[in-house]
PDB file of N, CA, C and O in Angstrom:
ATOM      1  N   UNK A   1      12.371 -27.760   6.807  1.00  0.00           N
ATOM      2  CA  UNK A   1      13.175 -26.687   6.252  1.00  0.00           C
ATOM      3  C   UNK A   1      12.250 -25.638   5.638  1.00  0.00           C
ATOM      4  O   UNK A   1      11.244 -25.943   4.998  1.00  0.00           O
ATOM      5  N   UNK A   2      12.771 -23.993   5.940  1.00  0.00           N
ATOM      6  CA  UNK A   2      11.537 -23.448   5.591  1.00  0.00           C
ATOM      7  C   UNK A   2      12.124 -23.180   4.140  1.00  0.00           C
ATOM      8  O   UNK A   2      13.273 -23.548   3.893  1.00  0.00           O
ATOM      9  N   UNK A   3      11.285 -22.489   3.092  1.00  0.00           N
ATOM     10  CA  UNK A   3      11.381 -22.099   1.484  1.00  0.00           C
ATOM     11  C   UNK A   3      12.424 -20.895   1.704  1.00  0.00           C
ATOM     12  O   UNK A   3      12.566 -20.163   2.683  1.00  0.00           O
ATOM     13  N   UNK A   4      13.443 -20.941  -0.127  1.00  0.00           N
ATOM     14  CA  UNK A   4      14.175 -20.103   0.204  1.00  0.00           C
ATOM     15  C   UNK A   4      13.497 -18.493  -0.049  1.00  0.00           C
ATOM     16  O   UNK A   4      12.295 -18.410   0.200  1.00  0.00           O
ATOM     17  N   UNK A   5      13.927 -17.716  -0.341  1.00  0.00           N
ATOM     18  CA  UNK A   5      13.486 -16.348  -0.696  1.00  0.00           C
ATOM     19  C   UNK A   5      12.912 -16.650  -2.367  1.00  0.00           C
ATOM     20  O   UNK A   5      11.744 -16.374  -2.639  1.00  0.00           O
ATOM     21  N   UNK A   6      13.700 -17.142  -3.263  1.00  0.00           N
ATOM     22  CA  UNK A   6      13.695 -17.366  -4.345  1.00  0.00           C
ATOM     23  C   UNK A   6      12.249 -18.569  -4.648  1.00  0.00           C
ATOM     24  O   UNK A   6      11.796 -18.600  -5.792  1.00  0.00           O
ATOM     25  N   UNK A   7      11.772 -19.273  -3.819  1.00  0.00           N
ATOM     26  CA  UNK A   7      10.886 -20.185  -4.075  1.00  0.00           C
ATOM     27  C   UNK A   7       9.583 -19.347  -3.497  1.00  0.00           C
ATOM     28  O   UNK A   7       8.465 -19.621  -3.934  1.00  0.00           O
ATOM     29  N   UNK A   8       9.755 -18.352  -2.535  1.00  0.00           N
ATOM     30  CA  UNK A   8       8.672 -17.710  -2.218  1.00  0.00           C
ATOM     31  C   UNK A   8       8.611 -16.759  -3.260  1.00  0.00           C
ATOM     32  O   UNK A   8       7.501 -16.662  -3.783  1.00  0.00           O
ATOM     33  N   UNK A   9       9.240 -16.246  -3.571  1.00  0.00           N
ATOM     34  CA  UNK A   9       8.820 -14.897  -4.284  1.00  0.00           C
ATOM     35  C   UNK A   9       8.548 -15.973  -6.081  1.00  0.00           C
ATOM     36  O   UNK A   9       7.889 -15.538  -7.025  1.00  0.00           O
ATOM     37  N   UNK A  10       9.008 -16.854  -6.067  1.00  0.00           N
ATOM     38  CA  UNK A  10       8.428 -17.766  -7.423  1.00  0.00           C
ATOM     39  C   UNK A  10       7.008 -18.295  -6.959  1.00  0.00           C
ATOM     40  O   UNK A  10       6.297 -18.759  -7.850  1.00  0.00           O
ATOM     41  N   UNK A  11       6.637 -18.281  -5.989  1.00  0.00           N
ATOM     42  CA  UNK A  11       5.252 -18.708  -5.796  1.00  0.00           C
ATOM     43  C   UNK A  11       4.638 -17.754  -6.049  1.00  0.00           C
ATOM     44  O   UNK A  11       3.829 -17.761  -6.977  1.00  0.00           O
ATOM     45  N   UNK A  12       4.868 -16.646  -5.267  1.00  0.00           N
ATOM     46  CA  UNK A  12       4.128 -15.335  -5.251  1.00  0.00           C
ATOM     47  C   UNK A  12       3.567 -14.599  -6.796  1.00  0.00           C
ATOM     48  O   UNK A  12       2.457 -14.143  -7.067  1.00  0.00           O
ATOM     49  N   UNK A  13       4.890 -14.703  -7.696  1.00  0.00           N
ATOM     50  CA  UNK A  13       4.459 -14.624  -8.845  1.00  0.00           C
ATOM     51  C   UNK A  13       3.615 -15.430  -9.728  1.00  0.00           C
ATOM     52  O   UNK A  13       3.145 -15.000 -10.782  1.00  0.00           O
ATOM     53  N   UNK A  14       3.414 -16.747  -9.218  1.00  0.00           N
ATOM     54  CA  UNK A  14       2.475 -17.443  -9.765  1.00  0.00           C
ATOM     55  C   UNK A  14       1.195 -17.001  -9.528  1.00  0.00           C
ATOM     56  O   UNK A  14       0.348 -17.400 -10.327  1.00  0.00           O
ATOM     57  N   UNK A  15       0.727 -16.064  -8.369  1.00  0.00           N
ATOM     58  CA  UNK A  15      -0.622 -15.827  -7.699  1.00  0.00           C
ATOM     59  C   UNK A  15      -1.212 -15.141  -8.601  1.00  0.00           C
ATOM     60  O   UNK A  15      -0.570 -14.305  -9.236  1.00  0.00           O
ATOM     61  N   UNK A  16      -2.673 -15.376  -8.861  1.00  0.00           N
ATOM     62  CA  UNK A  16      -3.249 -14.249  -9.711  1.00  0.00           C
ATOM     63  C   UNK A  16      -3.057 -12.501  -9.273  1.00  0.00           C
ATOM     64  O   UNK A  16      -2.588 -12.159  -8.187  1.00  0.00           O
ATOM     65  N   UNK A  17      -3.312 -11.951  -9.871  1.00  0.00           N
ATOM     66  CA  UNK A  17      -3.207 -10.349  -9.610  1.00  0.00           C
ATOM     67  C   UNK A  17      -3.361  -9.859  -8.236  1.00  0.00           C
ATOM     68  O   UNK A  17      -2.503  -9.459  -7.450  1.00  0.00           O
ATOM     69  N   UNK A  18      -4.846  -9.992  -8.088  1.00  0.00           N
ATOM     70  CA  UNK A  18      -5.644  -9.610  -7.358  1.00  0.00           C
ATOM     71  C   UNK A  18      -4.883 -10.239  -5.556  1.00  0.00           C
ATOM     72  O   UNK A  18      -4.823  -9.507  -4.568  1.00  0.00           O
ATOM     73  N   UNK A  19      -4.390 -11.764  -5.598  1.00  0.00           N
ATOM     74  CA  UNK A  19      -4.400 -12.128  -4.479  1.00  0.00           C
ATOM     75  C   UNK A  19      -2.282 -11.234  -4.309  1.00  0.00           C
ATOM     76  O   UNK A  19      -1.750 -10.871  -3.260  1.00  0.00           O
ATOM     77  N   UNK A  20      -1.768 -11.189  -5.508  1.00  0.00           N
ATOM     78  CA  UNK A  20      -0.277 -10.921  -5.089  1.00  0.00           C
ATOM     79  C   UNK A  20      -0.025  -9.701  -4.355  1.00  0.00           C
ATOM     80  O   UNK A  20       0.860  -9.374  -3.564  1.00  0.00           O
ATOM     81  N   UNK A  21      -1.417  -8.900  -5.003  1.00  0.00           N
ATOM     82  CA  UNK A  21      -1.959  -7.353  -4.085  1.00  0.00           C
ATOM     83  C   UNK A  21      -1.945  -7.913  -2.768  1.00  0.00           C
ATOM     84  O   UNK A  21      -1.184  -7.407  -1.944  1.00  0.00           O
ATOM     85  N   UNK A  22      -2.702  -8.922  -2.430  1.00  0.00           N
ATOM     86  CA  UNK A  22      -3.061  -8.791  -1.180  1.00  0.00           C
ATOM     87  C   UNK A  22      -1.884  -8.740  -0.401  1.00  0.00           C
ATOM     88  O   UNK A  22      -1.478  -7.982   0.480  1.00  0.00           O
ATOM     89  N   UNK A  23      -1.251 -10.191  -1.206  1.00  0.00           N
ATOM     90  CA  UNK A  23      -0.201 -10.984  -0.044  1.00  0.00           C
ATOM     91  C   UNK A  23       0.580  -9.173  -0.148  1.00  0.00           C
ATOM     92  O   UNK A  23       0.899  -8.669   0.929  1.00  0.00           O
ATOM     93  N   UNK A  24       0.749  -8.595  -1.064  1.00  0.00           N
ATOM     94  CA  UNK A  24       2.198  -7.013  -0.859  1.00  0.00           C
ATOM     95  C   UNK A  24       1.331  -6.577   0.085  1.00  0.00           C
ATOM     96  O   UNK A  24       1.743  -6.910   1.196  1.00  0.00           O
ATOM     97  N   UNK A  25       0.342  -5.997   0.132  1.00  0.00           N
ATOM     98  CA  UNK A  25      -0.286  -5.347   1.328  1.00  0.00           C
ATOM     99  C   UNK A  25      -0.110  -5.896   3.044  1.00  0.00           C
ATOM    100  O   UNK A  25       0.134  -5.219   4.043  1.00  0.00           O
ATOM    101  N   UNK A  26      -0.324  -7.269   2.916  1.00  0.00           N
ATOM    102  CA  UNK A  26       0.118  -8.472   4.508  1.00  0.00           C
ATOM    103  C   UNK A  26       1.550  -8.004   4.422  1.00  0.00           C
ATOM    104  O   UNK A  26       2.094  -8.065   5.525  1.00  0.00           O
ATOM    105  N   UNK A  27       2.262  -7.595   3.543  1.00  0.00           N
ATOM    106  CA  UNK A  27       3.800  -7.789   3.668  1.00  0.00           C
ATOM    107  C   UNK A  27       3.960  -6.789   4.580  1.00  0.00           C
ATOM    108  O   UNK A  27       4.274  -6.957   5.758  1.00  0.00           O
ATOM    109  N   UNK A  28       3.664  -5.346   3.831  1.00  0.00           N
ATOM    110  CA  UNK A  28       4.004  -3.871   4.491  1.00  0.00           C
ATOM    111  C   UNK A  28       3.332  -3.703   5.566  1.00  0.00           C
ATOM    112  O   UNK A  28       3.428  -2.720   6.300  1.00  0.00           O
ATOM    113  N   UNK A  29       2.578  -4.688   5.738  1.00  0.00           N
ATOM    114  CA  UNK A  29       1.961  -4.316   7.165  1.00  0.00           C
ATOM    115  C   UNK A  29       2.944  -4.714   8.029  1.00  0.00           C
ATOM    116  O   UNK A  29       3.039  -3.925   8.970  1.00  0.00           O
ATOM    117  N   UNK A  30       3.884  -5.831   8.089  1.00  0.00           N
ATOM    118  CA  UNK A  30       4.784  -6.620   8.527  1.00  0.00           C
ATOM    119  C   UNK A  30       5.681  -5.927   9.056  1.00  0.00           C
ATOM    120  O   UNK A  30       6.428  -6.359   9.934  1.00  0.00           O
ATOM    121  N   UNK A  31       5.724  -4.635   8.537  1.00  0.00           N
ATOM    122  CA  UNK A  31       7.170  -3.821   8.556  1.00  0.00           C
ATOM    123  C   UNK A  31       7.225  -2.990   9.802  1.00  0.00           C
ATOM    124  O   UNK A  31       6.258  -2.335  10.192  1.00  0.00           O
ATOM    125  N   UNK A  32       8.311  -3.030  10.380  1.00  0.00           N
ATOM    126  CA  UNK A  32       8.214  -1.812  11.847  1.00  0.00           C
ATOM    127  C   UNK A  32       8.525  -0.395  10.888  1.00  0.00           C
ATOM    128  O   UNK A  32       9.005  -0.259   9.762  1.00  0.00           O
ATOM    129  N   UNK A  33       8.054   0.490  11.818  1.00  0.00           N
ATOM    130  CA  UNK A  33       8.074   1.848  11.351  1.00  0.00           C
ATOM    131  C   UNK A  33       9.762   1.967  10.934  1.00  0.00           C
ATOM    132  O   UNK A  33      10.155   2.392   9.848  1.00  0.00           O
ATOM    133  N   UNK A  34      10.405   1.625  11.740  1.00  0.00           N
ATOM    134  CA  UNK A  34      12.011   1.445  11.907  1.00  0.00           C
ATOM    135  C   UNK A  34      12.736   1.189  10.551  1.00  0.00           C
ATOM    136  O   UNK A  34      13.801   1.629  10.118  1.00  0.00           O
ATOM    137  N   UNK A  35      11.739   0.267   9.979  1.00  0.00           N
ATOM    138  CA  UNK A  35      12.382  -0.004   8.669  1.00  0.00           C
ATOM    139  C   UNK A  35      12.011   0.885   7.567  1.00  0.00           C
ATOM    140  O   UNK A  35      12.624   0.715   6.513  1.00  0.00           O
ATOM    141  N   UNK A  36      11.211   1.708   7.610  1.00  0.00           N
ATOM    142  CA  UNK A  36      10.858   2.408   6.764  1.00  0.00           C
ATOM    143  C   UNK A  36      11.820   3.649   6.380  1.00  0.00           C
ATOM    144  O   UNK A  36      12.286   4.212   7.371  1.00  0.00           O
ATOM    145  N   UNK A  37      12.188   4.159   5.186  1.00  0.00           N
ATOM    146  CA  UNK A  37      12.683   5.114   4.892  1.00  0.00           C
ATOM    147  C   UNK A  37      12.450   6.600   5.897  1.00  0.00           C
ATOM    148  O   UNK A  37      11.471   6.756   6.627  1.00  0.00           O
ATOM    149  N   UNK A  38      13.530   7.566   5.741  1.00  0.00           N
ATOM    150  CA  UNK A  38      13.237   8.249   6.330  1.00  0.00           C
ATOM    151  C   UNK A  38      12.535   9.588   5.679  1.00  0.00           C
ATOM    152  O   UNK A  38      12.921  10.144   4.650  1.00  0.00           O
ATOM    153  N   UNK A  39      11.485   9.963   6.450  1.00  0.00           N
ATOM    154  CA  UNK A  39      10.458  11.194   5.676  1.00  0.00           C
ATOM    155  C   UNK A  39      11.242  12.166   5.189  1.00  0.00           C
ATOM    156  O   UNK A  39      12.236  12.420   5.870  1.00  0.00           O
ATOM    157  N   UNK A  40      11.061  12.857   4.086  1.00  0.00           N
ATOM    158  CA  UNK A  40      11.748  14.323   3.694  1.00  0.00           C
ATOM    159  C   UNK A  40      10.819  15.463   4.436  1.00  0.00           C
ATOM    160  O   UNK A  40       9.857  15.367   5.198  1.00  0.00           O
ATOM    161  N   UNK A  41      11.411  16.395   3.972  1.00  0.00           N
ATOM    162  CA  UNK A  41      10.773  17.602   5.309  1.00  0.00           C
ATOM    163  C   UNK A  41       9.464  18.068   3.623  1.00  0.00           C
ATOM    164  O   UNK A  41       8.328  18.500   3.819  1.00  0.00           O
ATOM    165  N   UNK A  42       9.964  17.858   2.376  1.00  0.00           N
ATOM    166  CA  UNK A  42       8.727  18.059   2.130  1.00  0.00           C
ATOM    167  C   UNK A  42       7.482  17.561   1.981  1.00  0.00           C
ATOM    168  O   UNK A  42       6.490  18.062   1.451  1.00  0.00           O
ATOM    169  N   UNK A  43       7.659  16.433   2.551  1.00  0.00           N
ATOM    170  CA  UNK A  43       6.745  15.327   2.670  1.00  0.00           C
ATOM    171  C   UNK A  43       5.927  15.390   4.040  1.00  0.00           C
ATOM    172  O   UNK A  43       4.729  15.224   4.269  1.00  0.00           O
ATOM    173  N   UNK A  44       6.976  15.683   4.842  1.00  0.00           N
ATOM    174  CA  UNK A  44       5.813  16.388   6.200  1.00  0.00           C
ATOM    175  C   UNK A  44       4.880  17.661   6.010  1.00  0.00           C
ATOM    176  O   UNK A  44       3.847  18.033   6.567  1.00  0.00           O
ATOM    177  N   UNK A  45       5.632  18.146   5.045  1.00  0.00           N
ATOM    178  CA  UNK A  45       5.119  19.629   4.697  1.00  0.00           C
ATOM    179  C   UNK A  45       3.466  19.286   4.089  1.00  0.00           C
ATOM    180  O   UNK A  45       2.372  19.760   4.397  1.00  0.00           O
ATOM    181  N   UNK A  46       3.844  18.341   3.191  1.00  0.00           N
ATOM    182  CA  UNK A  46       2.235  17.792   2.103  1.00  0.00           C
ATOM    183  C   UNK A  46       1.186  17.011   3.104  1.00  0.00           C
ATOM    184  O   UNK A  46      -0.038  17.016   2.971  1.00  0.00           O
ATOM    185  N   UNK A  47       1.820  16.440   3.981  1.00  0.00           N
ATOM    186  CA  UNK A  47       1.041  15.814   5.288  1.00  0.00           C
ATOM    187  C   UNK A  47       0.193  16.637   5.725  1.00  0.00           C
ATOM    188  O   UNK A  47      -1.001  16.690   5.433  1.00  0.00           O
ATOM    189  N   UNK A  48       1.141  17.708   6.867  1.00  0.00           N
ATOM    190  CA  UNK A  48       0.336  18.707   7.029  1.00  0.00           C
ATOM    191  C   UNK A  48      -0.650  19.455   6.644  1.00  0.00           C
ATOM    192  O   UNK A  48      -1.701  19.741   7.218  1.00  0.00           O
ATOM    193  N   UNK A  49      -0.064  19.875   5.209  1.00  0.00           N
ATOM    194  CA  UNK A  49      -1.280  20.516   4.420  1.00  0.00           C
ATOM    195  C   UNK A  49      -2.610  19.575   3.858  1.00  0.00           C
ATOM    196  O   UNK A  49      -3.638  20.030   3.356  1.00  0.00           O
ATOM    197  N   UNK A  50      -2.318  18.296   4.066  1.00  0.00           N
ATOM    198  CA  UNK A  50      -3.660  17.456   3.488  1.00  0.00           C
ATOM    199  C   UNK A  50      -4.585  17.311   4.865  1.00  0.00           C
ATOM    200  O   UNK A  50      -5.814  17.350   4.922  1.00  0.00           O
ATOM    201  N   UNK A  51      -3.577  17.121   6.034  1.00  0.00           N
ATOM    202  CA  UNK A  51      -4.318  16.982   7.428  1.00  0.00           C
ATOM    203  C   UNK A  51      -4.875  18.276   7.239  1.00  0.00           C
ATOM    204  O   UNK A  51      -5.903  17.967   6.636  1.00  0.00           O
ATOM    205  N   UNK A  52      -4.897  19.293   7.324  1.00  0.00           N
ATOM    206  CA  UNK A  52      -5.224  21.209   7.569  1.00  0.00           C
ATOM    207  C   UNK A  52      -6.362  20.862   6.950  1.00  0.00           C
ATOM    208  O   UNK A  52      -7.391  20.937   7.621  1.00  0.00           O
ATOM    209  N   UNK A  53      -6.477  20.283   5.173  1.00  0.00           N
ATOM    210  CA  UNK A  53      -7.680  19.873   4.588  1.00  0.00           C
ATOM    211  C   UNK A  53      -8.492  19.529   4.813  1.00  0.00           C
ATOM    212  O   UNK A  53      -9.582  20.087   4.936  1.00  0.00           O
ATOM    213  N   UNK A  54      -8.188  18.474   4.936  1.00  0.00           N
ATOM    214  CA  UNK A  54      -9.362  16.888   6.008  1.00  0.00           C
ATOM    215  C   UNK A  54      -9.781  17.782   7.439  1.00  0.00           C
ATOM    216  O   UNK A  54     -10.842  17.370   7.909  1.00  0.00           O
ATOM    217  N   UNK A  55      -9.247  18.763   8.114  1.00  0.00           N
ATOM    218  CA  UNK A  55      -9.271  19.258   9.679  1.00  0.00           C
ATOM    219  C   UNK A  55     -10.700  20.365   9.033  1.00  0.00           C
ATOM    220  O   UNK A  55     -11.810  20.335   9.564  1.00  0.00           O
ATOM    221  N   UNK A  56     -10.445  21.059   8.115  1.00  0.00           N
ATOM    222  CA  UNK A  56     -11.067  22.251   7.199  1.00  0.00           C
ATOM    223  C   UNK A  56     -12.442  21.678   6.503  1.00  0.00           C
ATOM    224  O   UNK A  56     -13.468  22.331   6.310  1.00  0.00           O
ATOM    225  N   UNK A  57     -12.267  20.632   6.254  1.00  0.00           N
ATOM    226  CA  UNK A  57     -13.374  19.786   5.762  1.00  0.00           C
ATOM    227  C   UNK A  57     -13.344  20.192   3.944  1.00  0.00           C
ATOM    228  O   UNK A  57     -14.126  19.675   3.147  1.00  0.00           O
ATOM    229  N   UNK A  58     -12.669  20.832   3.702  1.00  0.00           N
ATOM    230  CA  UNK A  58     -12.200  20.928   2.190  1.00  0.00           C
ATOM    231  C   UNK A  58     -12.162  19.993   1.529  1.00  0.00           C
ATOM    232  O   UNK A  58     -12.458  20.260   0.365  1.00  0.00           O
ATOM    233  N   UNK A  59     -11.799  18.386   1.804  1.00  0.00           N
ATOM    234  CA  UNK A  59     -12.086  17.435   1.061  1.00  0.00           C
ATOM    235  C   UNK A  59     -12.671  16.272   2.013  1.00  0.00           C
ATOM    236  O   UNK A  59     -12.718  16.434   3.232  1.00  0.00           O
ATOM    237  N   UNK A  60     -13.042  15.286   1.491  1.00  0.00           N
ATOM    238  CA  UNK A  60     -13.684  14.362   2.093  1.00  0.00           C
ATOM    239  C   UNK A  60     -12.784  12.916   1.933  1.00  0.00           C
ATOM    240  O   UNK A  60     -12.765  12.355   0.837  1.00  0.00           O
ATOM    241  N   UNK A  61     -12.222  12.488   2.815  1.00  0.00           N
ATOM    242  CA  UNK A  61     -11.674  11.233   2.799  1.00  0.00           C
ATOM    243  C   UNK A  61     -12.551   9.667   2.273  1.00  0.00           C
ATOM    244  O   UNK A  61     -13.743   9.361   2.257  1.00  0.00           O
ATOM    245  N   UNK A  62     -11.435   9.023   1.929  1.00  0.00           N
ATOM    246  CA  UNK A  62     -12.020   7.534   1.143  1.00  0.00           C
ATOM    247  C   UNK A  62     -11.673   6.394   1.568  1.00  0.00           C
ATOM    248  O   UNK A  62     -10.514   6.096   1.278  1.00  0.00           O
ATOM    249  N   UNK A  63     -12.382   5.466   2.285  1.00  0.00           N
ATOM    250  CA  UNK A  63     -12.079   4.627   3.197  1.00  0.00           C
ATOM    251  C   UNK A  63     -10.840   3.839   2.367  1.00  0.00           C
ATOM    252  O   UNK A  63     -10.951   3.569   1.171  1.00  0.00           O
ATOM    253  N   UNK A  64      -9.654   3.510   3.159  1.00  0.00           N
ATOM    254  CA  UNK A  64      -8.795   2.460   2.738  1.00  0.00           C
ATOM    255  C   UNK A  64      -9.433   1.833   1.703  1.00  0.00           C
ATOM    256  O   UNK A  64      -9.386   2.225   0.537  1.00  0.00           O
ATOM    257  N   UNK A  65     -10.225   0.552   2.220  1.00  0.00           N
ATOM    258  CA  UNK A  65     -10.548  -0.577   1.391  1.00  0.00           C
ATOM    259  C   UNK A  65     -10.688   0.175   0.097  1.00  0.00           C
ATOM    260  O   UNK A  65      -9.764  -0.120  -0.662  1.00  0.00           O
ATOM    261  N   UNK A  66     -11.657   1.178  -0.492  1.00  0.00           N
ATOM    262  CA  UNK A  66     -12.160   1.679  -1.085  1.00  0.00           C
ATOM    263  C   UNK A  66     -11.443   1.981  -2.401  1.00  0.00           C
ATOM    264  O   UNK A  66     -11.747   1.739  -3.570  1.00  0.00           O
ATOM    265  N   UNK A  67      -9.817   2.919  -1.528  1.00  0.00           N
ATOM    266  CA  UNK A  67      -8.629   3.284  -2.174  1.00  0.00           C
ATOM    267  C   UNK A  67      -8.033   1.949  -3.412  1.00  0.00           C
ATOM    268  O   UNK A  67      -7.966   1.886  -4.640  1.00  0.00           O
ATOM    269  N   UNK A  68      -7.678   0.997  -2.220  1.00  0.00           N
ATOM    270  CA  UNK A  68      -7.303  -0.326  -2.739  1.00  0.00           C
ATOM    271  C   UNK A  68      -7.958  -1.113  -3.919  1.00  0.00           C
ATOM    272  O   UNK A  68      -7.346  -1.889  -4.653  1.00  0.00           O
ATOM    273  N   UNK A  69      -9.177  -0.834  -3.993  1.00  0.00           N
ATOM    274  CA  UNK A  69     -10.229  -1.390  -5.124  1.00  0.00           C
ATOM    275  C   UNK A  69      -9.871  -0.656  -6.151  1.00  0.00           C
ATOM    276  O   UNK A  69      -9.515  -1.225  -7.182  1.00  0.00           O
ATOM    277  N   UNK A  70      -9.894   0.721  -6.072  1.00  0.00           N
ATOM    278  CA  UNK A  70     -10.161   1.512  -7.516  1.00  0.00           C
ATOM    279  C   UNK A  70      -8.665   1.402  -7.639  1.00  0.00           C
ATOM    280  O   UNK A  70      -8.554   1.004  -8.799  1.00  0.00           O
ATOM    281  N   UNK A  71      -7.457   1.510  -7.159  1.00  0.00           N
ATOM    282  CA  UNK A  71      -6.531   1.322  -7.642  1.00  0.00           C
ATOM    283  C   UNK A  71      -6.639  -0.196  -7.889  1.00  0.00           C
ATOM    284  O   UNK A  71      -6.917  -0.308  -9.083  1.00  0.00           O
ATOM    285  N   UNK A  72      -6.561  -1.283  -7.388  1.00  0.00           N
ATOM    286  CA  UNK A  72      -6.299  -2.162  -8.095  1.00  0.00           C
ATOM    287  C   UNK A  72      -7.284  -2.391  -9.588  1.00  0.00           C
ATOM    288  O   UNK A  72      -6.704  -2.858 -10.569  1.00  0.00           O
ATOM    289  N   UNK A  73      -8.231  -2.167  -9.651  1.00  0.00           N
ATOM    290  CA  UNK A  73      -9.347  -2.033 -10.914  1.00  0.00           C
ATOM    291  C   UNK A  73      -8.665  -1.151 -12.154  1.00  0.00           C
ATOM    292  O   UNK A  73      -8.917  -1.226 -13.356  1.00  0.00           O
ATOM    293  N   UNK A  74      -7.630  -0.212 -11.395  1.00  0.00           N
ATOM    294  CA  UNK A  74      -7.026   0.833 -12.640  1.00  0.00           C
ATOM    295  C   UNK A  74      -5.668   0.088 -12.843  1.00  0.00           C
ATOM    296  O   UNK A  74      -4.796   0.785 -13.360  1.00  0.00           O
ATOM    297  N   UNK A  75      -5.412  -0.868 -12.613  1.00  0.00           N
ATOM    298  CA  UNK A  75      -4.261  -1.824 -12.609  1.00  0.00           C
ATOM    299  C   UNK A  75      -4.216  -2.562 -13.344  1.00  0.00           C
ATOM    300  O   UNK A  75      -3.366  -2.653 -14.230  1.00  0.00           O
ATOM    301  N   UNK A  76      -5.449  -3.516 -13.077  1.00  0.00           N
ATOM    302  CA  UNK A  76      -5.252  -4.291 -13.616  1.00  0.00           C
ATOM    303  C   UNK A  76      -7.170  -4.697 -13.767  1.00  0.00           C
ATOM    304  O   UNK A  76      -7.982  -5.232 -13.013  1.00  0.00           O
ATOM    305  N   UNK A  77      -7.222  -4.243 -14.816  1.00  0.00           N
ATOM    306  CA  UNK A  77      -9.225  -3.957 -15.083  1.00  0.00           C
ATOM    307  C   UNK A  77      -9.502  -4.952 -15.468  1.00  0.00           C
ATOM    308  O   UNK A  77     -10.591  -4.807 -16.023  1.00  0.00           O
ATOM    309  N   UNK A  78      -9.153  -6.070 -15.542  1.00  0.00           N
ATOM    310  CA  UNK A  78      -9.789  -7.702 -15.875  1.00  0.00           C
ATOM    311  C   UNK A  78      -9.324  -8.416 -15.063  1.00  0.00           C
ATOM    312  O   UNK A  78      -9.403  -9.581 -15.452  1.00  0.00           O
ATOM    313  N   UNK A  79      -8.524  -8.260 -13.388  1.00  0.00           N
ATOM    314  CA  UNK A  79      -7.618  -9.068 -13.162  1.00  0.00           C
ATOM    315  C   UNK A  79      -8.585  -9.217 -11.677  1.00  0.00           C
ATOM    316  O   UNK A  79      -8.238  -9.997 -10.790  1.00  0.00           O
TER     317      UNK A  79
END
């Protein structure tokens, strides 16, 4: 018998910080585009203009992993 929703997500909260990040990150990867909310038009709008950026060389991009560290470090700075 597999675990109910309620025994997974009680495990999950038992996980230290660092790994409950992970497992949310494995989650959303999980997800079809399908399920995802649908974009607002000003949200394509901010897309665009950050792609035009990055295309312009105006700013310099930060690898994923990279992102994920300093946010989790500003999260949770002992965890």
């Amino acid at each position: 018998m597999s675990p109910t929703f309620d025994e997974v997500l009680q495990s999950a909260r038992s996980l230290p910080n660092s790994e409950r990040a992970n497992l949310i990150d494995e989650l959303i990867e999980t997800l079809e585009p399908e399920d995802a909310a649908p974009i607002e038009d000003a949200w394509i709008a901010e897309i665009a203009r950050r792609s035009r950026e990055l295309d312009d060389g105006l700013v310099q991009p930060i690898p994923w992993e990279e992102v994920k560290r300093l946010a989790r470090q500003r999260i949770w700075p002992n965890g």
